[in-house]
C-alpha positions in Angstrom: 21.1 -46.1 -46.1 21.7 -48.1 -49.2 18.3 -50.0 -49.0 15.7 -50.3 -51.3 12.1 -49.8 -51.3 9.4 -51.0 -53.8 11.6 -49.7 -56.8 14.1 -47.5 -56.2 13.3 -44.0 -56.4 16.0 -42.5 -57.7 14.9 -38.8 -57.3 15.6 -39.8 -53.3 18.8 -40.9 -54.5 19.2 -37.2 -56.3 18.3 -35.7 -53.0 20.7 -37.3 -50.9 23.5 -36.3 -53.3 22.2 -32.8 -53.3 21.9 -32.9 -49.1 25.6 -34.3 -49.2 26.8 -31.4 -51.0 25.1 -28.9 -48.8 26.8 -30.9 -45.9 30.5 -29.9 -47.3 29.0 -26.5 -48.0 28.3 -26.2 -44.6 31.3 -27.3 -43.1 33.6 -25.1 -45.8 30.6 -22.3 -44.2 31.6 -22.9 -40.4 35.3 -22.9 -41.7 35.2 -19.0 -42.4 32.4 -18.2 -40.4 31.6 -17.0 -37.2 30.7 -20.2 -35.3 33.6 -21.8 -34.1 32.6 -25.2 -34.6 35.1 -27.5 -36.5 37.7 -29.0 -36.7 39.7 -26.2 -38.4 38.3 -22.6 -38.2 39.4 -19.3 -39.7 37.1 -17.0 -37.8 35.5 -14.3 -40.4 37.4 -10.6 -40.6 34.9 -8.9 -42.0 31.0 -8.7 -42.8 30.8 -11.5 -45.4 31.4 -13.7 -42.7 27.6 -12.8 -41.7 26.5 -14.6 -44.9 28.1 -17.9 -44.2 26.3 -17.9 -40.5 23.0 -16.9 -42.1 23.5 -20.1 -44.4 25.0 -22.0 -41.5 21.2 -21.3 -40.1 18.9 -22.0 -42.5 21.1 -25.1 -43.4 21.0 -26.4 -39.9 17.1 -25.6 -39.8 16.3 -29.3 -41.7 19.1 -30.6 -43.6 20.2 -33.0 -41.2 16.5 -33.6 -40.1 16.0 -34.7 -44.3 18.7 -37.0 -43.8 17.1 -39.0 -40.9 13.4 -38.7 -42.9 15.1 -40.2 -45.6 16.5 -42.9 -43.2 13.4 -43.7 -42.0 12.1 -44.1 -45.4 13.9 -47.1 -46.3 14.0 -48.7 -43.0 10.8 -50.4 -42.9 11.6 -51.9 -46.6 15.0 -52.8 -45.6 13.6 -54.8 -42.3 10.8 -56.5 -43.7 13.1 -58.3 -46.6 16.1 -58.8 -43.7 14.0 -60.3 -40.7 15.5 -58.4 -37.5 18.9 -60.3 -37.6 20.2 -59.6 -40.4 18.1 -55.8 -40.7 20.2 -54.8 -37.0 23.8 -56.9 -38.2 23.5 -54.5 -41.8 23.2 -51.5 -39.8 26.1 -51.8 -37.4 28.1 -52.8 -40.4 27.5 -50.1 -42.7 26.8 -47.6 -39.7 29.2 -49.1 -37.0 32.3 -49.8 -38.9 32.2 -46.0 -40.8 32.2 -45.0 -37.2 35.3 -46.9 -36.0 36.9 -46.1 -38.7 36.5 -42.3 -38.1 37.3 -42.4 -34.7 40.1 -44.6 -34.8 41.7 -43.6 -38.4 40.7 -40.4 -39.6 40.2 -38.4 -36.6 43.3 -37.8 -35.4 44.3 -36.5 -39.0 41.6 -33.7 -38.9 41.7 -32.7 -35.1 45.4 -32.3 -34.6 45.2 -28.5 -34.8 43.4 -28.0 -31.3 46.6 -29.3 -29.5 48.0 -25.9 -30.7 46.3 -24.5 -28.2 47.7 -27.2 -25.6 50.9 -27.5 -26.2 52.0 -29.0 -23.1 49.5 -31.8 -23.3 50.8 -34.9 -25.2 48.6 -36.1 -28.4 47.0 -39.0 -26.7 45.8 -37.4 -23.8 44.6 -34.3 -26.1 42.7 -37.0 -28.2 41.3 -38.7 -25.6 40.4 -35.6 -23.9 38.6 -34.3 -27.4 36.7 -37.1 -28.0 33.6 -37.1 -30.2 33.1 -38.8 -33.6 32.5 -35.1 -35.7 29.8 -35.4 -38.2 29.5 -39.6 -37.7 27.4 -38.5 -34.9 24.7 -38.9 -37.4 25.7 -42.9 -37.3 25.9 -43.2 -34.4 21.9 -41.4 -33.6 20.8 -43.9 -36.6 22.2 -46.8 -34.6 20.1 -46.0 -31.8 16.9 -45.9 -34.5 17.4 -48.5 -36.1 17.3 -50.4 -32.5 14.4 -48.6 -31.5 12.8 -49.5 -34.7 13.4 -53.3 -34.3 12.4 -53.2 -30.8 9.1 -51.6 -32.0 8.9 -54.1 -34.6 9.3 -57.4 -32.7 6.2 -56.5 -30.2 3.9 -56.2 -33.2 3.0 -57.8 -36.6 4.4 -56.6 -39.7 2.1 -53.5 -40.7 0.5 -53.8 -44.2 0.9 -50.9 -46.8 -1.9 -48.7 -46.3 -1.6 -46.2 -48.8 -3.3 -42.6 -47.8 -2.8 -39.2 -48.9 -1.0 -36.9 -46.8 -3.8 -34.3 -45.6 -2.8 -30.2 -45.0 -4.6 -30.8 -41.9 -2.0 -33.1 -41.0 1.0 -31.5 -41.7 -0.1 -28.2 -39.7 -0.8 -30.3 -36.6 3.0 -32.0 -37.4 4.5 -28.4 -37.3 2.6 -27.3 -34.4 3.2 -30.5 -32.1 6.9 -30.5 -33.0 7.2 -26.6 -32.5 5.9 -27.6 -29.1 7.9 -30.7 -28.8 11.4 -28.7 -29.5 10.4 -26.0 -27.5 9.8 -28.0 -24.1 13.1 -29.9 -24.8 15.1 -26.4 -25.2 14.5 -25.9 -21.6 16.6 -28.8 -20.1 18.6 -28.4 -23.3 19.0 -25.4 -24.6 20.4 -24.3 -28.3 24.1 -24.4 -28.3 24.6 -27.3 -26.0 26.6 -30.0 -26.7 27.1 -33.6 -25.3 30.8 -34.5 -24.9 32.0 -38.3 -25.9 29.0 -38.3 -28.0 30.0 -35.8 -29.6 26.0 -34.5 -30.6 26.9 -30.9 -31.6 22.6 -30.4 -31.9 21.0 -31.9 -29.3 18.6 -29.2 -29.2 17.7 -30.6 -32.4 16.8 -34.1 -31.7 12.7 -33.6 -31.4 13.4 -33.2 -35.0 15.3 -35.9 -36.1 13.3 -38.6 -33.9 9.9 -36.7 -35.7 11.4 -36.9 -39.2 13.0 -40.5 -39.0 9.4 -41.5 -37.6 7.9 -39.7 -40.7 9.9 -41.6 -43.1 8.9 -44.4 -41.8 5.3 -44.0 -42.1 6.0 -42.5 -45.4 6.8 -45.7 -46.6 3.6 -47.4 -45.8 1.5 -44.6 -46.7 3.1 -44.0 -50.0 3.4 -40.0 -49.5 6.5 -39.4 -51.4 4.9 -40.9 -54.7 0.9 -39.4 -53.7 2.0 -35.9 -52.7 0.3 -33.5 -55.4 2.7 -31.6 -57.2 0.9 -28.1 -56.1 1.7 -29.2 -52.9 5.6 -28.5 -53.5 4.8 -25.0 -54.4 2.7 -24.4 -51.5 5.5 -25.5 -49.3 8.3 -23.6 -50.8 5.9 -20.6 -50.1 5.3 -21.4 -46.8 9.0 -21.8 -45.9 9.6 -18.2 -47.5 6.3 -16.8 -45.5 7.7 -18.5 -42.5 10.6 -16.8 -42.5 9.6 -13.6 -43.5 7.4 -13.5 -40.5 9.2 -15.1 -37.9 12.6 -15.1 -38.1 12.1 -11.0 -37.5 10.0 -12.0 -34.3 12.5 -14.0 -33.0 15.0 -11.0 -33.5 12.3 -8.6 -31.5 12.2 -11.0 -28.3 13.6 -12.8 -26.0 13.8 -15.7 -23.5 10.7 -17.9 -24.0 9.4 -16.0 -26.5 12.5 -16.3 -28.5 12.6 -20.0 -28.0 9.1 -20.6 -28.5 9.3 -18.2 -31.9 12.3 -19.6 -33.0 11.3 -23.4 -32.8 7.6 -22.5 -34.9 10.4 -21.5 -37.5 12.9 -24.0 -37.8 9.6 -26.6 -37.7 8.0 -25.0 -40.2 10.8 -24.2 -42.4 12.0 -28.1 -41.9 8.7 -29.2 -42.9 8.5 -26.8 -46.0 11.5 -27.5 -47.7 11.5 -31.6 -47.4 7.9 -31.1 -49.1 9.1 -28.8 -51.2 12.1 -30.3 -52.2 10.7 -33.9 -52.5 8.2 -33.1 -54.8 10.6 -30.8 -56.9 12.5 -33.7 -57.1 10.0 -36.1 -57.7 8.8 -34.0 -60.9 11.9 -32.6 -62.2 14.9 -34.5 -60.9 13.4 -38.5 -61.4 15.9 -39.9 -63.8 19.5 -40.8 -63.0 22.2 -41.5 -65.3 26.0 -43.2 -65.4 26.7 -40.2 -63.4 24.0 -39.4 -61.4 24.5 -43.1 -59.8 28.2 -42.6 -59.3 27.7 -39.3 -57.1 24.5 -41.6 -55.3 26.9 -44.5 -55.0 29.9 -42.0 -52.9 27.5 -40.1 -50.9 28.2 -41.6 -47.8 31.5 -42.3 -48.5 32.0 -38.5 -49.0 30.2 -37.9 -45.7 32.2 -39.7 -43.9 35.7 -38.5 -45.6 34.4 -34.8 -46.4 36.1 -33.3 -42.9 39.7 -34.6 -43.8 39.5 -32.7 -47.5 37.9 -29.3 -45.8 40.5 -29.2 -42.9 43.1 -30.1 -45.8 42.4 -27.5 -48.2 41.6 -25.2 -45.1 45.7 -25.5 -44.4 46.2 -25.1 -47.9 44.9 -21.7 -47.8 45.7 -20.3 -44.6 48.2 -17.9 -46.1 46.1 -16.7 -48.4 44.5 -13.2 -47.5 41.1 -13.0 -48.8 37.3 -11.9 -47.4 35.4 -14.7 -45.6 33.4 -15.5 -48.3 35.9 -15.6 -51.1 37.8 -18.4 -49.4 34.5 -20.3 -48.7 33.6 -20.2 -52.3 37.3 -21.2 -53.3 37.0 -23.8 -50.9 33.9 -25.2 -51.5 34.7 -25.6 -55.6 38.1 -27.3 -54.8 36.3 -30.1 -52.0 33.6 -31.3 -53.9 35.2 -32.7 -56.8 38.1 -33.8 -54.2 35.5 -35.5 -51.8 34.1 -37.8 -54.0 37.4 -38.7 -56.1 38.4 -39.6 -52.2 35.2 -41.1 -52.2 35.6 -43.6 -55.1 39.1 -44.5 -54.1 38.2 -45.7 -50.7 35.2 -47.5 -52.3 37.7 -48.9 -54.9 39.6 -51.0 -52.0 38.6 -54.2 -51.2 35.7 -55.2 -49.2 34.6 -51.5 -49.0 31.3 -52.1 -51.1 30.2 -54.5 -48.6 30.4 -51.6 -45.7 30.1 -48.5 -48.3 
């Protein structure tokens, strides 16, 4: 994640700062919201709580899909200067040691409040019993792509640049083939499941991430973030609001396949929308990067990985405090990102953390 391509393009850089902050956002969301799913919850009380699941859900739709594009993006770059050795020992370093140290050191600080509801289970076998690795599931899918990447790599030369446009036709055939894709996989894994020890809290997902990291590989090559036209960011932003318009009040209407089959054309074609969308508004408006703009690039993934031990910390903080759902989101959210990447730079600030961070 801290490659480099051709020359760094540092409106990529801009995005993932932007995607890391809607990452806390989402967490502080899922705090007050209505979808129990971290590590401390304060279920909402009343209707604003509605809002924070309705962000929860367009959030979910292809932020962490961007994340893996983005991924792939500089993993071709990053294994042609390495040579497979070196490409697979950087990625368990900066993607297996953030890991351990999760699991091992930070975990138990955030998960602790669970046992409340086990209190005649000692800490150990509650932890052992709980175990997932939270949010670094994302490190620990990217592991498994990066191998599947250098496996792919050592049964065939090293592909030139071949720089093409990206076509409309294209991308409509993308959408439709991963609608299909995520469709057929919600069968023997349907949304809402969950893989314990793994801890994957989206598996219904994955069609998407494994389409998107692939994409940002052949991104690279093809030189589509710098070629896309910049009416084509309009036209997706569009498309994701059309998209939505139409179908998310289908999917309400049905049910069963339907549902599924409605729902997945959605969250495809929203994904695909806004990581157009966004990386040409990016591109055109957001290119440069100053002092400051580098620091907050620089802590991204630091923050990532720290981000649940401020939320479940200001979370405790304000338990006492009676407000609506949304209220203490907001509160929340202002007080953790300025905390998550002062975290952020200490942690980076010890030594030998560069090399990992």
């Amino acid at each position: 994640m801290k490659t480099e391509p051709r020359t760094r393009l540092r409106s990529i850089d801009n995005l993932r700062i932007v995607l890391t902050a809607l990452v806390v956002a989402h967490h502080a969301a899922v705090t007050y919201g209505n979808i129990p799913l971290w590590f401390y919850i304060e279920p909402a009380k009343d209707p604003s709580g509605v809002a924070l699941d309705i962000l929860v859900v367009f959030d979910q739709a292809f932020f962490m899909g961007f994340f893996f594009l983005i991924s792939g993006f500089f993993t071709p770059g990053s294994y042609d200067r390495k040579g497979p050795r070196a490409f697979m020992r950087d990625r368990l370093v900066r993607l297996g040691i953030p890991l351990l140290v999760f699991l091992v050191l930070l975990r138990p600080l955030v998960n602790f409040g669970g046992l409340a509801t086990r209190p005649e289970m000692p800490y150990w076998q509650y932890y052992l019993g709980s175990w997932d690795p939270g949010p670094m599931w994302f490190a620990e899918v990217l592991i498994v792509f990066a191998l599947a990447y250098a496996w792919w790599r050592s049964r065939r030369p090293a592909p030139a640049p071949s720089p093409a446009p990206l076509r409309l036709r294209r991308v409509v055939l993308f959408v439709l083939g991963l609608s299909l894709a995520t469709f057929l996989w919600r069968i023997p894994v349907p949304t809402g499941s969950y893989v314990p020890v793994l801890g994957l809290p989206t598996p219904s997902f994955m069609p998407q991430y494994v389409a998107m990291f692939a994409v940002g590989c052949v991104a690279f090559r093809r030189g589509w973030f710098e070629t896309l036209p910049a009416r084509a960011g309009h036209l997706a932003f569009a498309a994701a609001g059309v998209s939505t318009a139409v179908l998310l009040p289908l999917s309400a209407m049905t049910g069963g396949a339907v549902n599924s089959a409605v729902t997945a054309t959605w969250e495809s074609a929203f994904a695909v929308s806004m990581v157009i969308g966004l990386s040409v508004l990016f591109r055109e408006r957001f290119a440069g990067q100053g002092p400051r703009g580098r620091f907050l690039s620089d802590h991204a993934f630091t923050v990532y990985i720290i981000h649940p031990l401020v939320l479940v910390a200001i979370g405790y903080a304000l338990r006492q405090w009676e407000a609506i759902a949304v209220v203490k989101f907001a509160i929340m959210l202002v007080v953790a990102l300025p905390l998550c990447w002062g975290l952020a730079y200490m942690v980076r600030s010890l030594p030998g953390a560069k090399r990992v961070l």
